[in-house]
C-alpha positions as CSV (number, residue, x, y, z in Angstrom):
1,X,0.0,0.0,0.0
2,X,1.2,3.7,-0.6
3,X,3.2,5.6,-3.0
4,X,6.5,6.8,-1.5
5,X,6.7,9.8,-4.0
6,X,3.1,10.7,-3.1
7,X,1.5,12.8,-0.3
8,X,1.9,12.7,3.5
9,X,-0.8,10.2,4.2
10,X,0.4,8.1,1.7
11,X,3.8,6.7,3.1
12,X,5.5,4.2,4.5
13,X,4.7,1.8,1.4
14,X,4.4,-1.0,3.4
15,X,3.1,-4.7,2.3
16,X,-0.3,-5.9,3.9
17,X,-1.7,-9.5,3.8
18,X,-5.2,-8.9,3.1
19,X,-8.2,-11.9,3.9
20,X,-9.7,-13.3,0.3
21,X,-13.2,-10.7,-0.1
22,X,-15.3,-9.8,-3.0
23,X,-15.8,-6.7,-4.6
24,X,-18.5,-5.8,-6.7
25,X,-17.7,-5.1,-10.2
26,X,-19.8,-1.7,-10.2
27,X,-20.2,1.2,-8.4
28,X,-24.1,1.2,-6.8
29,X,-26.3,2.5,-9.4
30,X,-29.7,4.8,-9.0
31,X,-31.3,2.0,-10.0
32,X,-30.4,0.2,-7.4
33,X,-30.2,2.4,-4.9
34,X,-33.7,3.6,-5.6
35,X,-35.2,0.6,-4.4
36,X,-33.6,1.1,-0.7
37,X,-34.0,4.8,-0.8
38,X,-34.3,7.7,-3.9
39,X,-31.2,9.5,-5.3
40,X,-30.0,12.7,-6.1
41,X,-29.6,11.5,-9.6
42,X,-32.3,9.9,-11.7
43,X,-30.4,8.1,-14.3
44,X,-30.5,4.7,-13.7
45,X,-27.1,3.6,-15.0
46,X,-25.5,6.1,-13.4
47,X,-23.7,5.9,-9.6
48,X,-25.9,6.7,-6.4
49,X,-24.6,9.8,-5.6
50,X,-25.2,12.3,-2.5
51,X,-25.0,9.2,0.2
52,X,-23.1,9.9,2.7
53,X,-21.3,7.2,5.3
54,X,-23.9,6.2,7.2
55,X,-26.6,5.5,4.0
56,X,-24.2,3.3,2.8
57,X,-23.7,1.6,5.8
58,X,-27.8,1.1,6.0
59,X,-27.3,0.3,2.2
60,X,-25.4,-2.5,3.0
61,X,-27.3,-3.6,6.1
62,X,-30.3,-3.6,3.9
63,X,-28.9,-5.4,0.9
64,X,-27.6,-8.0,3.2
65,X,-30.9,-8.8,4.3
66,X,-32.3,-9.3,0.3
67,X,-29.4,-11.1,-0.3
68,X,-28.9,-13.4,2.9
69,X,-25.3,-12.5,2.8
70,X,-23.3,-10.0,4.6
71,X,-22.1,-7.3,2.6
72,X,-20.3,-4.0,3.9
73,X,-18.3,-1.2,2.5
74,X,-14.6,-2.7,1.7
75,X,-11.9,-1.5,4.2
76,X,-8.9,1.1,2.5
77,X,-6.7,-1.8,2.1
78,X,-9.1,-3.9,0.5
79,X,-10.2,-1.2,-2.1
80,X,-6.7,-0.4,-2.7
81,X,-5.7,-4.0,-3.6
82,X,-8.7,-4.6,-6.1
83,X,-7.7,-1.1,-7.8
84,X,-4.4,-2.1,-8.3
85,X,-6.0,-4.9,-10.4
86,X,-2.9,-7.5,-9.4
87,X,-0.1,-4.8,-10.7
88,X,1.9,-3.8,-7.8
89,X,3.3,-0.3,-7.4
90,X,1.9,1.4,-10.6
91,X,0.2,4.9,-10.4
92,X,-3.5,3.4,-12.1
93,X,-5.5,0.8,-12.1
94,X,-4.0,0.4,-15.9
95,X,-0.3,1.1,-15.3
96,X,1.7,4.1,-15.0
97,X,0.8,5.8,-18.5
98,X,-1.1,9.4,-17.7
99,X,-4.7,9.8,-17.2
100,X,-4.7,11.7,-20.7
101,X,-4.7,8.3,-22.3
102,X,-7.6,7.0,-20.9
103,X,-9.8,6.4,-24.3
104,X,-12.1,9.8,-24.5
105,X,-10.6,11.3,-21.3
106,X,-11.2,14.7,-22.2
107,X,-14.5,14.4,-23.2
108,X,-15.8,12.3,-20.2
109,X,-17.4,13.8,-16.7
110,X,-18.7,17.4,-18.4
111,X,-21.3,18.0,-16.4
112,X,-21.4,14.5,-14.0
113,X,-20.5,11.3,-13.2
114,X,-20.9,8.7,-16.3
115,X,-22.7,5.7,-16.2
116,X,-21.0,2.9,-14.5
117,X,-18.8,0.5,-16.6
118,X,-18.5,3.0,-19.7
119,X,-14.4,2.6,-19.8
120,X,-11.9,-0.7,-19.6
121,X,-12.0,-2.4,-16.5
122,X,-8.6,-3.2,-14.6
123,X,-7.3,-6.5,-14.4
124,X,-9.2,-7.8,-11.9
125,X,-12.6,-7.1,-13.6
126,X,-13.6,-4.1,-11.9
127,X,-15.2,-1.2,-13.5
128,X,-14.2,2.7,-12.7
129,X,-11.8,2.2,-9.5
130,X,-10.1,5.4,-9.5
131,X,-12.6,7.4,-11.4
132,X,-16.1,8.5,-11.9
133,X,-17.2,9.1,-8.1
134,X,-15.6,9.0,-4.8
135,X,-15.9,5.6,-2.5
136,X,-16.8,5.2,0.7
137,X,-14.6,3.0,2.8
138,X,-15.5,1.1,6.3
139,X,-11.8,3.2,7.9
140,X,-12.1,6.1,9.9
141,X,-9.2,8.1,8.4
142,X,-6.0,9.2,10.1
143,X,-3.3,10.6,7.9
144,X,-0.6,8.8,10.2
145,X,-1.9,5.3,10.0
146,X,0.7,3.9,7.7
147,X,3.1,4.3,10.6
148,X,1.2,1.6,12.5
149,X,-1.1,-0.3,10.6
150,X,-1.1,-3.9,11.3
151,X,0.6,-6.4,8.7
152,X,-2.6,-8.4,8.6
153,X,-6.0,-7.4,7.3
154,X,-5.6,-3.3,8.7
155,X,-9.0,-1.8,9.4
156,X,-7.9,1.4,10.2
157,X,-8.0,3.5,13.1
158,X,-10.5,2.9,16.3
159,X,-12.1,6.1,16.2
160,X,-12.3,9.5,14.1
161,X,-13.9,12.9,13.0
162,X,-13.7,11.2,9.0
163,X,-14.2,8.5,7.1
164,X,-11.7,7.0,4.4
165,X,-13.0,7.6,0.7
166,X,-10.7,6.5,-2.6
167,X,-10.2,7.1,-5.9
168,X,-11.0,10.2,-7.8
169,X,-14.5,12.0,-9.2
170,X,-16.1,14.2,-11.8
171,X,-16.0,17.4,-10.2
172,X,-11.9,17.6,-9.7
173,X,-9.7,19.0,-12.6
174,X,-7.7,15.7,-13.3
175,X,-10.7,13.4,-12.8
176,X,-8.5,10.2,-12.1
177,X,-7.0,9.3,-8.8
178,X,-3.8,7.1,-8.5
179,X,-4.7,3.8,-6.6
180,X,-2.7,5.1,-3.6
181,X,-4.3,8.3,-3.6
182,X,-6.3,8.7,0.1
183,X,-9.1,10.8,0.9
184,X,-11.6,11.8,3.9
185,X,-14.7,13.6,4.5
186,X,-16.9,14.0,7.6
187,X,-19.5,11.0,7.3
188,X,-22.5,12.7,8.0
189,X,-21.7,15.0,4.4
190,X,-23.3,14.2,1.1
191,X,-21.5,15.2,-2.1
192,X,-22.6,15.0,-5.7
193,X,-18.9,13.3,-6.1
194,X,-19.4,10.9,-3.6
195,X,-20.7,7.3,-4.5
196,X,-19.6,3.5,-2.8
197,X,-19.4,-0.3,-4.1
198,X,-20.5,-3.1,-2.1
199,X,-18.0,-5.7,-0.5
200,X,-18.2,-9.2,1.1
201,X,-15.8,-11.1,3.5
202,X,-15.2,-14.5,1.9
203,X,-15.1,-17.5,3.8
């Protein structure tokens, strides 16, 4: 985890050993969100967006019950490892080439987030890590962590004024994040940037 030429919050690289977990493929959609609760969006393809940390948190208590499994919002190191995609220390989910080469970078995200699975996935499968929306993750976020997170499945810190969110979103000016890239918000806000995926502890 980490980039040891990036930010603050994003060093000591250090190697984790993280439990086998799913991830979905897919950022939640409107469609899918709308039959828990309505979205600020009405497209149906596109990501459930404005949700802050604690509707995605009843979003996954609520799918688990439909389901009969228990699903939850994946941990930093867990969203980290399925962005990488199984390449290890590269900038993107696709390598190290710039953002500017994703296919029609520059005329994606105009006015919003796209619909979900619109670009390549990364290796692993997985549709728009790094891009389109902001994800919740389970952490509460403390810059510092790095310098004691546990070898073995970290769940970040005990207790927190934010939660941990990855990659990047529509509304910034380069609208890709690196995998390592960490971000935080206070979890009662909603954004119009800020979406999640569902994860699932595998036995």
């Amino acid at each position: 985890m980490g980039q040891e030429d990036g930010r603050d919050e994003e060093r000591p690289v250090h190697r984790v050993i993280v439990a086998p977990f799913g991830l979905c493929r897919f950022q939640v959609t409107c469609a899918q969100y709308a039959a828990f609760r309505p979205s600020a969006f009405d497209g149906a393809a596109l990501p459930a967006t404005s949700i802050n940390w604690f509707d995605a948190v009843d979003f996954c208590r609520w799918l688990s019950a439909e389901w009969g499994i228990a699903v939850r919002l994946p941990t930093e190191a867990e969203w980290e490892l399925a962005a990488r995609g199984g390449l290890e220390q590269k900038l993107y989910p696709w390598g190290d080439a710039s953002v500017e080469s994703r296919a029609a970078y520059a005329a994606r995200w105009r006015n919003g987030p796209e619909p979900v699975a619109t670009s390549e996935p990364n290796g692993y499968g997985l549709f728009d890590m790094c891009e389109n929306v902001h994800e919740w993750c389970s952490d509460w976020f403390n810059p510092g962590y790095y310098s004691v997170s546990p070898v073995e499945n970290p769940i970040g810190p005990a207790t927190g004024k934010r939660r941990a969110s990855r990659g990047g979103a529509w509304r910034h000016h380069i609208k890709i994040a690196r995998c390592a890239a960490r971000s935080s918000i206070p979890p009662e806000f909603r954004y119009a940037d800020y979406g999640f995926r569902v994860a699932a502890t595998l036995a």
